[in-house]
VEXKOLLUM-994395 format. One line per 8 residues: for each residue x, y, z of N, C-alpha, C. Coordinates in nm, 2 decimals. Example, Ala and Ser with C-alpha at 12.3 -4.5 7.8 and 13.67 -1.06 7.14 Angstrom:
1.32 -0.57 0.78 1.23 -0.45 0.78 1.32 -0.33 0.78  1.28 -0.22 0.71 1.37 -0.11 0.71 1.29 0.00 0.79
//
This chain:
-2.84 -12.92 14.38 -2.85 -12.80 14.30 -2.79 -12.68 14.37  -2.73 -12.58 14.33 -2.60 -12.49 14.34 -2.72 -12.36 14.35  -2.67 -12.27 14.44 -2.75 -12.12 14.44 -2.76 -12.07 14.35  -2.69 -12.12 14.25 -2.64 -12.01 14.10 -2.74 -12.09 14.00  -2.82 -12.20 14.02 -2.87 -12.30 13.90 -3.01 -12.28 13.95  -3.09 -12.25 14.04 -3.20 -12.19 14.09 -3.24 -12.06 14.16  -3.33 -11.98 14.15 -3.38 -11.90 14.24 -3.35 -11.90 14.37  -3.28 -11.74 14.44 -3.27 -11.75 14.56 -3.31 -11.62 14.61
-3.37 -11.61 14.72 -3.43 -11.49 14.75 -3.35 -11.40 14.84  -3.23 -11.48 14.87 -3.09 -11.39 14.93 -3.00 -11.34 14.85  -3.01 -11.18 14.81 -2.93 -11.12 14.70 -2.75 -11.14 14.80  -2.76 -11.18 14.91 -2.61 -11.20 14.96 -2.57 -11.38 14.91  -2.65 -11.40 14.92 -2.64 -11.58 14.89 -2.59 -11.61 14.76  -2.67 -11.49 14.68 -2.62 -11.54 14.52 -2.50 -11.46 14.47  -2.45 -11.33 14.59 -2.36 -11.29 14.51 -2.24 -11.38 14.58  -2.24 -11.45 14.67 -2.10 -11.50 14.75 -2.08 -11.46 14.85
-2.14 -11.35 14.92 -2.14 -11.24 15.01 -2.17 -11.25 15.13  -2.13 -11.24 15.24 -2.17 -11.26 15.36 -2.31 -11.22 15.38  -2.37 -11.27 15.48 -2.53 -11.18 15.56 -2.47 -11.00 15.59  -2.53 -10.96 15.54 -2.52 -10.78 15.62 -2.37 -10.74 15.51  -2.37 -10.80 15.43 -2.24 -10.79 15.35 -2.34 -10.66 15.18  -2.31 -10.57 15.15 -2.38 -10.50 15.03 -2.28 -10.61 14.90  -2.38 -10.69 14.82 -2.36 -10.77 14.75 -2.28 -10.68 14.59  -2.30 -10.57 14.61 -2.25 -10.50 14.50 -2.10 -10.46 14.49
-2.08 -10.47 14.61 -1.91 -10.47 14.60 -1.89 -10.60 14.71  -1.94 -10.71 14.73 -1.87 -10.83 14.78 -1.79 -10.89 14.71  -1.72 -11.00 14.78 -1.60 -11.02 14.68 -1.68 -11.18 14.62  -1.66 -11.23 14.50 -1.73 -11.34 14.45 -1.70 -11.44 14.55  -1.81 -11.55 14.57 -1.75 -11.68 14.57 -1.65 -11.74 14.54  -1.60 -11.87 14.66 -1.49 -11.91 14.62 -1.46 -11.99 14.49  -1.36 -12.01 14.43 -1.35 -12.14 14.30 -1.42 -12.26 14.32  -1.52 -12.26 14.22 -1.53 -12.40 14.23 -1.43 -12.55 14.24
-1.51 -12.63 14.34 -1.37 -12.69 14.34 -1.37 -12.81 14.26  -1.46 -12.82 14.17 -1.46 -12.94 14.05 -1.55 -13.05 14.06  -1.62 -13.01 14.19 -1.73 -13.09 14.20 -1.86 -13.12 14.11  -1.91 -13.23 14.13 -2.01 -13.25 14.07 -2.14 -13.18 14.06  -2.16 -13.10 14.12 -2.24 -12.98 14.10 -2.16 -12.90 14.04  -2.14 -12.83 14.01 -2.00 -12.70 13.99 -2.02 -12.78 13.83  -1.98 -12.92 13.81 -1.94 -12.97 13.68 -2.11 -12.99 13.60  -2.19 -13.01 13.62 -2.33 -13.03 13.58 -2.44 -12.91 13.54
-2.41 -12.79 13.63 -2.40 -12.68 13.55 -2.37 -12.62 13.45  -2.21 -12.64 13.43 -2.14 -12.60 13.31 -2.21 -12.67 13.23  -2.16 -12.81 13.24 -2.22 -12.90 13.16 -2.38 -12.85 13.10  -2.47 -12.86 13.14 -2.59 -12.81 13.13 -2.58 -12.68 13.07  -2.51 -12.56 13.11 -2.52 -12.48 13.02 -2.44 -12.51 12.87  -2.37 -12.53 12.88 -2.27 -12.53 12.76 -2.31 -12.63 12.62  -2.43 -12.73 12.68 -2.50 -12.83 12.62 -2.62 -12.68 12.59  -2.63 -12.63 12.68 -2.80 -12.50 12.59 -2.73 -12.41 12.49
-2.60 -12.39 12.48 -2.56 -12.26 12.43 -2.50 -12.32 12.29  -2.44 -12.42 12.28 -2.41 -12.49 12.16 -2.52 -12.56 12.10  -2.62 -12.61 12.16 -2.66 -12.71 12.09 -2.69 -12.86 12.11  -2.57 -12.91 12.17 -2.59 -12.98 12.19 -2.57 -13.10 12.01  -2.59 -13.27 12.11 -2.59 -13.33 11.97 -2.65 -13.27 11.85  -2.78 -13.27 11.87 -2.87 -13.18 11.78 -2.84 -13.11 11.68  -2.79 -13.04 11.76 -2.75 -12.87 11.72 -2.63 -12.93 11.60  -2.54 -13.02 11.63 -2.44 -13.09 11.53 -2.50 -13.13 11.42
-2.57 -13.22 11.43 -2.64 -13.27 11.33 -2.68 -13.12 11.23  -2.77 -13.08 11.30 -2.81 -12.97 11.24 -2.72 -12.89 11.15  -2.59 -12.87 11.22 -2.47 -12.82 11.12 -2.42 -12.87 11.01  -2.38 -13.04 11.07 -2.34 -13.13 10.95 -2.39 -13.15 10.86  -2.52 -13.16 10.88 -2.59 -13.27 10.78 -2.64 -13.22 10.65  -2.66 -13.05 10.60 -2.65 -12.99 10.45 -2.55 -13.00 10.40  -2.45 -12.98 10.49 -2.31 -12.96 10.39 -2.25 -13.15 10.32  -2.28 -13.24 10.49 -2.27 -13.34 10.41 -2.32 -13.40 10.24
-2.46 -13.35 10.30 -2.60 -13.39 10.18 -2.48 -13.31 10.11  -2.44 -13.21 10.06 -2.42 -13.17 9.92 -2.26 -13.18 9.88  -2.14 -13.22 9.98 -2.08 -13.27 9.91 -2.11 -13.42 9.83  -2.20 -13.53 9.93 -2.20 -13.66 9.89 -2.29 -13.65 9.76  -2.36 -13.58 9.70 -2.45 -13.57 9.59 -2.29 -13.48 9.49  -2.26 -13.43 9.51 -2.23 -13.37 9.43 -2.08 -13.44 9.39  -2.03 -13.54 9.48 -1.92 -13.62 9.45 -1.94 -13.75 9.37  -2.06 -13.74 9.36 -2.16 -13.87 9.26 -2.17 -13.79 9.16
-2.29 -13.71 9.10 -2.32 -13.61 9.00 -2.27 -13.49 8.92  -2.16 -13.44 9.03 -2.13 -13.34 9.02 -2.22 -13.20 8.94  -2.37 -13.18 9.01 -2.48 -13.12 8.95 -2.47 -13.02 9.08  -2.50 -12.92 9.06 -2.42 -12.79 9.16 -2.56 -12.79 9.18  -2.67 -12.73 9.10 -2.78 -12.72 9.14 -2.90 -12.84 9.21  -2.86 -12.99 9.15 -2.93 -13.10 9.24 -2.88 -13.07 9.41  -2.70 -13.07 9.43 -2.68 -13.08 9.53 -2.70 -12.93 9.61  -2.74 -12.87 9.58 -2.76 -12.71 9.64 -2.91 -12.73 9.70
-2.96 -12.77 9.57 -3.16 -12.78 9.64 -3.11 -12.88 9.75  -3.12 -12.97 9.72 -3.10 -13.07 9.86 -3.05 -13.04 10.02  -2.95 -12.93 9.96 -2.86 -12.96 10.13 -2.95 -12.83 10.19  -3.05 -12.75 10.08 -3.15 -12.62 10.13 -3.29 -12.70 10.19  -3.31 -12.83 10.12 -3.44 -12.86 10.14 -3.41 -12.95 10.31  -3.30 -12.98 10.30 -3.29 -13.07 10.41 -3.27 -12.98 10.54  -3.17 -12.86 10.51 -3.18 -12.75 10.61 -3.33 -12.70 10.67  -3.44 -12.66 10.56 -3.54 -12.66 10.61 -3.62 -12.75 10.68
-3.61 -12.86 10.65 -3.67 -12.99 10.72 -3.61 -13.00 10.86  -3.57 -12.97 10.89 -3.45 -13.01 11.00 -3.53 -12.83 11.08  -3.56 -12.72 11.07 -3.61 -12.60 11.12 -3.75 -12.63 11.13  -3.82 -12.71 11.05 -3.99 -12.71 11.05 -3.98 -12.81 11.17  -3.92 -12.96 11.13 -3.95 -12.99 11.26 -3.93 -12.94 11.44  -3.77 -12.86 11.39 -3.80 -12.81 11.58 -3.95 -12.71 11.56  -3.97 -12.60 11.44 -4.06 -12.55 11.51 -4.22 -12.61 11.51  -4.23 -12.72 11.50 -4.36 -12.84 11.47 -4.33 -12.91 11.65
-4.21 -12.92 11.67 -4.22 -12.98 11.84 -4.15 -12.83 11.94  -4.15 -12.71 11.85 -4.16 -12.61 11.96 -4.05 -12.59 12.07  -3.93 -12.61 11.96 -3.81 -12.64 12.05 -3.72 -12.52 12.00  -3.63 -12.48 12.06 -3.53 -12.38 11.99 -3.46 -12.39 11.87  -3.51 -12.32 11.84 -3.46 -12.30 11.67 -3.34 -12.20 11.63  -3.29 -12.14 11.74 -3.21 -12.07 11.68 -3.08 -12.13 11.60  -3.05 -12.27 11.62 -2.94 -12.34 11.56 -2.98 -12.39 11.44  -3.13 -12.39 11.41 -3.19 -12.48 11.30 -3.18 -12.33 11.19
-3.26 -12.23 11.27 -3.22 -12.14 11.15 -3.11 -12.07 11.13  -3.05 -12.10 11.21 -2.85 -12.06 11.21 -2.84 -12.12 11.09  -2.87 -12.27 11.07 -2.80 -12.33 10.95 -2.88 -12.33 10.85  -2.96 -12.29 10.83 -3.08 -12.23 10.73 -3.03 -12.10 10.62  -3.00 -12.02 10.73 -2.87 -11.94 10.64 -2.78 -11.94 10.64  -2.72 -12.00 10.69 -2.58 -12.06 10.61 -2.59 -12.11 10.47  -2.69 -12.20 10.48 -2.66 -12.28 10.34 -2.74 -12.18 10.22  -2.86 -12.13 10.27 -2.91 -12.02 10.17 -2.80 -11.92 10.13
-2.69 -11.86 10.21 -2.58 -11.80 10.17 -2.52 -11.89 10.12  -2.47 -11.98 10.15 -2.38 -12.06 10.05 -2.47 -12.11 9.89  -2.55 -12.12 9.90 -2.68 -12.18 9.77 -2.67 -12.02 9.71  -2.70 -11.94 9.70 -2.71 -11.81 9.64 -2.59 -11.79 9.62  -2.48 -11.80 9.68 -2.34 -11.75 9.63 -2.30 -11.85 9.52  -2.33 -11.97 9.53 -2.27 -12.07 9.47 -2.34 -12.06 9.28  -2.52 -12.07 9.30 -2.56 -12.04 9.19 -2.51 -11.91 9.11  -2.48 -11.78 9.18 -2.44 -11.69 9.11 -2.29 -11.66 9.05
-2.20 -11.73 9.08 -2.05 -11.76 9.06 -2.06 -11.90 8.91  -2.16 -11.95 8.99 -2.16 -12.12 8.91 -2.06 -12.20 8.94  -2.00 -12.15 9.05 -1.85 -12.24 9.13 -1.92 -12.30 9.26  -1.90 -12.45 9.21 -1.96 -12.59 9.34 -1.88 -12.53 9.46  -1.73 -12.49 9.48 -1.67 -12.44 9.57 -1.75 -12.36 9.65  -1.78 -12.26 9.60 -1.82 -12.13 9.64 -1.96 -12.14 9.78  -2.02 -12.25 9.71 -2.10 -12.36 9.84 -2.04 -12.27 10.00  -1.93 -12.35 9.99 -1.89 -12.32 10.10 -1.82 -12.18 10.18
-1.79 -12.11 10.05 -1.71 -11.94 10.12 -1.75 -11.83 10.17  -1.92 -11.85 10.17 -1.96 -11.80 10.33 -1.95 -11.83 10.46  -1.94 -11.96 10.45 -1.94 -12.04 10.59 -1.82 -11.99 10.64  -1.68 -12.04 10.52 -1.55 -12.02 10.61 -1.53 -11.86 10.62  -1.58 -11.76 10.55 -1.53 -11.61 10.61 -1.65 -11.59 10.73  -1.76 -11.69 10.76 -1.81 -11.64 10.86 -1.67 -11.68 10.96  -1.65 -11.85 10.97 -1.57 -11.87 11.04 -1.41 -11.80 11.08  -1.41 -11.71 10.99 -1.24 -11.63 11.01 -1.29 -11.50 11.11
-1.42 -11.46 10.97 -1.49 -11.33 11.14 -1.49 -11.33 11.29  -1.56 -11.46 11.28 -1.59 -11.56 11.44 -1.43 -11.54 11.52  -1.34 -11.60 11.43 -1.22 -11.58 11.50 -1.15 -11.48 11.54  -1.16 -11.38 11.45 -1.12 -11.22 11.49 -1.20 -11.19 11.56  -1.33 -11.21 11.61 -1.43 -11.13 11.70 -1.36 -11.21 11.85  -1.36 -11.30 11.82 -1.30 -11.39 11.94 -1.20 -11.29 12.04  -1.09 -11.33 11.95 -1.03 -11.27 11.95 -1.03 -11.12 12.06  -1.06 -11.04 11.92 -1.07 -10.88 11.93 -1.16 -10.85 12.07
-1.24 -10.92 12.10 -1.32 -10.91 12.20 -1.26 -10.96 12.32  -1.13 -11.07 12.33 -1.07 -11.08 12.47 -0.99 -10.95 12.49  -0.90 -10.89 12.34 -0.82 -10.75 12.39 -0.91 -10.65 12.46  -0.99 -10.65 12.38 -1.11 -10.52 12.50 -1.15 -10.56 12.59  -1.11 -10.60 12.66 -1.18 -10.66 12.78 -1.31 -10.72 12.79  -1.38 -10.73 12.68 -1.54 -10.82 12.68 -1.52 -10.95 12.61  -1.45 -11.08 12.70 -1.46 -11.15 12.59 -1.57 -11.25 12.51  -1.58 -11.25 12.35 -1.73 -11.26 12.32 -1.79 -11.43 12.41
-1.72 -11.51 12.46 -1.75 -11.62 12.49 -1.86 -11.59 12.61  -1.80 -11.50 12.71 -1.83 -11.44 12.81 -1.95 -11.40 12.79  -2.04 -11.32 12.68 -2.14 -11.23 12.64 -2.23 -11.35 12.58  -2.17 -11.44 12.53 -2.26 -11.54 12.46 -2.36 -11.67 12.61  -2.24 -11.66 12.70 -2.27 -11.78 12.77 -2.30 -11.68 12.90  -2.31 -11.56 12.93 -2.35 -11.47 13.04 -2.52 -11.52 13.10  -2.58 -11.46 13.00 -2.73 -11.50 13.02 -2.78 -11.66 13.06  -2.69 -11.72 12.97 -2.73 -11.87 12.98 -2.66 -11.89 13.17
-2.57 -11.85 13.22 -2.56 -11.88 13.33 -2.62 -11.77 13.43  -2.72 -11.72 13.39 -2.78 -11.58 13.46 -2.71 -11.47 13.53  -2.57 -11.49 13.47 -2.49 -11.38 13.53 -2.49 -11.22 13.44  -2.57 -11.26 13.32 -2.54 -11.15 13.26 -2.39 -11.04 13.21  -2.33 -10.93 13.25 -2.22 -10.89 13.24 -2.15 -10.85 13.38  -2.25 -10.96 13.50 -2.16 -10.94 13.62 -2.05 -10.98 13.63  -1.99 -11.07 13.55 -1.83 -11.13 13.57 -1.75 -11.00 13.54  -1.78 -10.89 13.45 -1.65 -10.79 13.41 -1.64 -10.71 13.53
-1.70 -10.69 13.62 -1.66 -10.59 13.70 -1.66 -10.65 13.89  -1.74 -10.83 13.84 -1.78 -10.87 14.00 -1.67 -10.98 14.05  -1.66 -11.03 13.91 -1.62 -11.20 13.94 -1.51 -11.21 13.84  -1.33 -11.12 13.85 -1.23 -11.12 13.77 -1.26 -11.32 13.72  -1.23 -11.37 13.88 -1.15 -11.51 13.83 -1.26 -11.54 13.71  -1.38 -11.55 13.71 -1.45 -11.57 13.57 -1.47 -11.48 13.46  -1.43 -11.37 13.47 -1.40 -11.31 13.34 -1.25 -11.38 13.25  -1.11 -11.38 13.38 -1.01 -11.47 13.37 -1.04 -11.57 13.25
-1.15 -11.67 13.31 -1.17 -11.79 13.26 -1.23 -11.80 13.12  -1.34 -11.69 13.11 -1.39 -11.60 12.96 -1.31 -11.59 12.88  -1.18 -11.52 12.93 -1.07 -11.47 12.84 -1.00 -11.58 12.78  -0.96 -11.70 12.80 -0.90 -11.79 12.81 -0.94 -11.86 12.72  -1.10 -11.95 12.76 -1.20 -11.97 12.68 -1.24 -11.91 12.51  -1.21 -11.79 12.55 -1.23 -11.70 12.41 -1.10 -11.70 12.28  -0.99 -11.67 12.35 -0.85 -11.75 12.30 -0.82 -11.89 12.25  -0.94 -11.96 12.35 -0.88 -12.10 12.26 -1.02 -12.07 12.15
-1.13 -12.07 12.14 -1.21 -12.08 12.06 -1.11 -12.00 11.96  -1.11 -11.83 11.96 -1.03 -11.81 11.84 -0.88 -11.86 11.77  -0.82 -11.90 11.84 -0.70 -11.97 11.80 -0.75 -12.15 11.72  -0.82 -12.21 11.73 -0.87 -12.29 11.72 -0.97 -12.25 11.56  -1.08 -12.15 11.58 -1.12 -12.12 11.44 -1.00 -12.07 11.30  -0.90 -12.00 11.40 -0.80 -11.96 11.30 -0.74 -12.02 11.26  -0.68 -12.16 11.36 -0.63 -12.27 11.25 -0.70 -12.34 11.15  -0.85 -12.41 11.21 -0.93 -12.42 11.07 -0.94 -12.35 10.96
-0.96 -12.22 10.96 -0.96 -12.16 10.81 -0.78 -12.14 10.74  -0.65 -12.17 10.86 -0.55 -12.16 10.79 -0.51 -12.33 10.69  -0.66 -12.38 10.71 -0.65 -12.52 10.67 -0.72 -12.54 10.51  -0.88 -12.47 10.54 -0.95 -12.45 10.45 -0.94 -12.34 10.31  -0.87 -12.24 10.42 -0.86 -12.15 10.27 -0.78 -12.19 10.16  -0.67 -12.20 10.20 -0.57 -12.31 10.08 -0.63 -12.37 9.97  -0.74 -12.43 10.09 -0.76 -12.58 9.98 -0.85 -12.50 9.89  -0.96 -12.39 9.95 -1.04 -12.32 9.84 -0.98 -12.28 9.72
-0.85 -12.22 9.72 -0.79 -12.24 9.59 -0.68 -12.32 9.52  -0.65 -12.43 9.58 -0.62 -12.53 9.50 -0.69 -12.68 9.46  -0.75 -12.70 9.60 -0.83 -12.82 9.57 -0.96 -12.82 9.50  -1.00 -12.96 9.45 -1.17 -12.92 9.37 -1.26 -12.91 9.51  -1.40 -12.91 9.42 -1.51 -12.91 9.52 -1.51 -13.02 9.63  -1.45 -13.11 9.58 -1.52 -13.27 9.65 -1.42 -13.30 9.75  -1.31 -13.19 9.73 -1.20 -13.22 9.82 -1.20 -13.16 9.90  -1.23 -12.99 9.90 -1.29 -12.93 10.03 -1.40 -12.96 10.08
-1.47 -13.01 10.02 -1.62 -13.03 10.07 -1.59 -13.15 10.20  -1.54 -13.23 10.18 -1.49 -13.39 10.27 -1.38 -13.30 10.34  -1.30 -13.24 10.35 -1.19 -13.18 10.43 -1.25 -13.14 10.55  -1.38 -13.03 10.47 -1.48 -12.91 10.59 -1.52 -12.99 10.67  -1.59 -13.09 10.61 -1.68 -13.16 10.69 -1.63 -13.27 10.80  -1.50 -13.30 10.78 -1.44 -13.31 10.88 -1.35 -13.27 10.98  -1.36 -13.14 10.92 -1.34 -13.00 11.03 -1.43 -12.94 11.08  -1.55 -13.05 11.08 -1.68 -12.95 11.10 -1.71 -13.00 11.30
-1.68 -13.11 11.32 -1.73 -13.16 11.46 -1.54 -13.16 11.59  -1.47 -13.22 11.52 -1.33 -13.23 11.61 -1.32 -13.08 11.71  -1.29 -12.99 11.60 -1.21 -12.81 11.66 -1.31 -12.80 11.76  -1.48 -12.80 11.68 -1.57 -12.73 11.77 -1.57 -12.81 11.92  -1.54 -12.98 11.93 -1.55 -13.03 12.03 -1.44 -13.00 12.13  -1.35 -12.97 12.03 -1.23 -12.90 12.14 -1.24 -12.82 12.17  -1.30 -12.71 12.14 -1.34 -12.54 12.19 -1.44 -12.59 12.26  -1.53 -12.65 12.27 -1.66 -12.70 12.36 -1.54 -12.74 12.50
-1.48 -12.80 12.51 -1.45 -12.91 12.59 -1.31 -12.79 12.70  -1.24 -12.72 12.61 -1.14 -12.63 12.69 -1.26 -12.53 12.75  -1.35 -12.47 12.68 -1.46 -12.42 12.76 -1.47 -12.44 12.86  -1.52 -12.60 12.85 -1.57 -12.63 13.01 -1.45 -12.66 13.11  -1.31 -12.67 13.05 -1.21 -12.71 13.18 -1.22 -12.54 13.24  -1.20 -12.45 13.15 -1.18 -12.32 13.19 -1.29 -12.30 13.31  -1.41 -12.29 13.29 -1.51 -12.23 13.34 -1.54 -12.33 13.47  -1.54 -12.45 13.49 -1.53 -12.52 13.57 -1.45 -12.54 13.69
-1.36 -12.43 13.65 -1.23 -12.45 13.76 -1.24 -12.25 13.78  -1.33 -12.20 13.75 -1.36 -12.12 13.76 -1.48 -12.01 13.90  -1.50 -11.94 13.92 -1.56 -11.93 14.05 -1.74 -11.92 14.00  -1.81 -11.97 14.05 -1.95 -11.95 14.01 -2.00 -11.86 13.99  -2.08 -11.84 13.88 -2.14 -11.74 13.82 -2.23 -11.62 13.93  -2.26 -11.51 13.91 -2.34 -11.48 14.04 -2.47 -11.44 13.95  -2.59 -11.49 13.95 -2.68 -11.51 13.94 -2.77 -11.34 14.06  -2.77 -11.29 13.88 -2.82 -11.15 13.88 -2.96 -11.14 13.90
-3.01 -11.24 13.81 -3.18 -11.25 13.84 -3.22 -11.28 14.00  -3.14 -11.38 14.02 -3.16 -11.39 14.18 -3.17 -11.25 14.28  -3.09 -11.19 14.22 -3.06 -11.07 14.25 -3.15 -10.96 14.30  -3.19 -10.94 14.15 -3.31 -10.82 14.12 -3.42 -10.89 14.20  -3.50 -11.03 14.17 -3.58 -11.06 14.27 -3.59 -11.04 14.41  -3.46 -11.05 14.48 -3.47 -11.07 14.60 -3.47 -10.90 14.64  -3.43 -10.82 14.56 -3.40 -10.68 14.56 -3.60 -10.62 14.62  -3.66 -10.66 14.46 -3.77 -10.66 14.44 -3.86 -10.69 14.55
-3.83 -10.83 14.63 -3.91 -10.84 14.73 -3.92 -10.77 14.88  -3.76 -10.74 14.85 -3.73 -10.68 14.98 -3.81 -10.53 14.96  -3.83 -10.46 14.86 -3.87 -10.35 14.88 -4.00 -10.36 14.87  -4.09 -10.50 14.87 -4.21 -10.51 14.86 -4.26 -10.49 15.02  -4.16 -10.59 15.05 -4.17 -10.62 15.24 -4.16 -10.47 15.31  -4.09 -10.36 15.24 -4.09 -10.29 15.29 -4.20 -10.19 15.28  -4.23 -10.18 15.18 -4.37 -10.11 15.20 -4.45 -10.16 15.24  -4.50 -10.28 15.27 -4.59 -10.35 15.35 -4.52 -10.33 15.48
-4.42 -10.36 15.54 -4.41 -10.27 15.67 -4.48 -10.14 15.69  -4.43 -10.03 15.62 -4.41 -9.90 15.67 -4.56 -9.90 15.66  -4.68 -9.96 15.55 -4.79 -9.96 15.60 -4.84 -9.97 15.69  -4.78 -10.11 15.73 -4.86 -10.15 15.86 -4.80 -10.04 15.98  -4.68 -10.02 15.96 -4.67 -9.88 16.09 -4.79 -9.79 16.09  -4.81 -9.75 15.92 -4.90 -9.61 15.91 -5.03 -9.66 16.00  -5.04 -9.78 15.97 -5.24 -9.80 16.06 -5.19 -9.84 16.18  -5.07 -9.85 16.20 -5.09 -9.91 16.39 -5.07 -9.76 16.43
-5.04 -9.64 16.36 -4.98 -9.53 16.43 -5.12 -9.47 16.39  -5.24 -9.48 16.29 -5.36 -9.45 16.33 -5.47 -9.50 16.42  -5.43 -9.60 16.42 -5.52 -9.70 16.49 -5.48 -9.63 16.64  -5.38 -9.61 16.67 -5.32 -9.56 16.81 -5.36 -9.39 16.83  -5.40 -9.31 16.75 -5.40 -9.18 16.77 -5.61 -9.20 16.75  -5.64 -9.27 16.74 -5.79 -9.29 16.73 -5.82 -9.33 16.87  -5.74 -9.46 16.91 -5.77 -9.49 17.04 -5.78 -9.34 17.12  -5.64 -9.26 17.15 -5.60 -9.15 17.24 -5.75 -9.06 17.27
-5.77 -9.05 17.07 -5.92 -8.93 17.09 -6.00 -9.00 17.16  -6.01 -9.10 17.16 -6.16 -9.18 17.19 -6.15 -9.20 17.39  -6.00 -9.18 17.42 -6.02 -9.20 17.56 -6.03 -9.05 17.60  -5.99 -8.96 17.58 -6.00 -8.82 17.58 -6.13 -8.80 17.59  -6.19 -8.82 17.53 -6.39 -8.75 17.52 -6.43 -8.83 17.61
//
């Protein structure tokens, strides 16, 4: 286990920084060098921040339920309840085993926006034209957030590696790697919707619906996967919490010093009177 994946009570240790080095302007750690720690990390994080299998499932599996009902029936409202009731089912149980839900109810509204859009239009399409303008947003955020210098991949996966927004001003080469990361994710969403919008107005329901859905696992595994080459070859995160803790303790040590001076420097002016009389 790597300084950056556990608690360390050396704020020089976790920024990369020499002993007697002020960690706030030390220069980061060196690149990782692709080692198996270095790679199990990433790994580990990048499995908490997406999801994970799970988290897939969790995506696929309404939109499936309602194209496959509705390519049999073609009943807008059977296949809409379904791919909502199954979304719910899929949120009650993480929160029944008390697990993170933010992916379960990510797709919870999704499909409630796509089920509300869809019944009010009365277009089976329409199912899906929240999802993809979320997906074009995503891509312009991507995007728009590597030109400003914050890129959103960076802000998303910060916390999860306990660096918080130390990389923009501590650790270029992993901001570098942020940027990069964020580029392919948005380049990669923007091809998907330069695929799906088309079909929204020429193909039927049952043809986008089987198209999405198999645009739904490939991109994301490739944006998952250049992620991790990026970040991997990238310099370790500096682990900010480490940080403030060791900050914390050190100023605790210190006032329990300067106490103990205060009673050894009374304890010693008590002695003096007492030899005096």
């Amino acid at each position: 286990m790597t300084s950056y994946d556990r608690p360390t009570t050396d704020p020089h240790a976790a920024a990369g920084a020499a002993p007697g080095t002020d960690p706030a302007t030390a220069a980061p750690a060196p690149p990782d060098d692709g080692g198996g720690a270095g790679r199990e990390v990433t790994e580990a994080a990048l499995f908490e921040a997406f999801g994970g299998v799970r988290g897939l499932v969790e995506t696929v599996l309404p939109g499936l339920l309602f194209v496959a009902i509705f390519t049999v029936n073609k009943d807008l409202h059977v296949s809409a309840i379904a791919a909502l009731a199954v979304s719910l089912v899929l949120a009650a149980v993480r929160l029944v085993r008390k697990d993170t839900v933010k992916h379960a109810f990510g797709g919870v509204f999704g499909v409630a926006f796509g089920v509300v859009f869809a019944m009010m239009t009365g277009n089976a399409k329409d199912f899906y034209l929240p999802g993809m303008l979320y997906t074009l947003g995503l891509a312009v955020a991507y995007m728009v957030t590597t030109l400003a210098g914050v890129p959103l991949i960076g802000l998303i996966l910060g916390p999860v590696f306990k660096e918080n927004l130390s990389w923009r001003t501590r650790n270029p080469g992993r901001k570098k790697a942020y940027a990069k990361a964020s580029w392919a994710w948005g380049l990669i969403l923007l091809g998907k919707c330069a695929i799906l919008f088309p079909l929204y107005w020429w193909a039927d329901t049952t043809q986008l619906g089987w198209v999405l859905i198999a645009l739904k696992i490939p991109p994301f595994l490739l944006a998952v996967y250049l992620t991790w080459v990026f970040l991997v070859k990238a310099p370790p995160p500096i682990d900010v919490f480490a940080e403030m803790e060791a900050a914390e303790q050190a100023e605790q040590a210190e006032k329990e010093h300067k106490a103990a001076l205060a009673n050894d420097g009374g304890g010693a002016t008590t002695g003096r009177h007492r030899r005096g009389s």
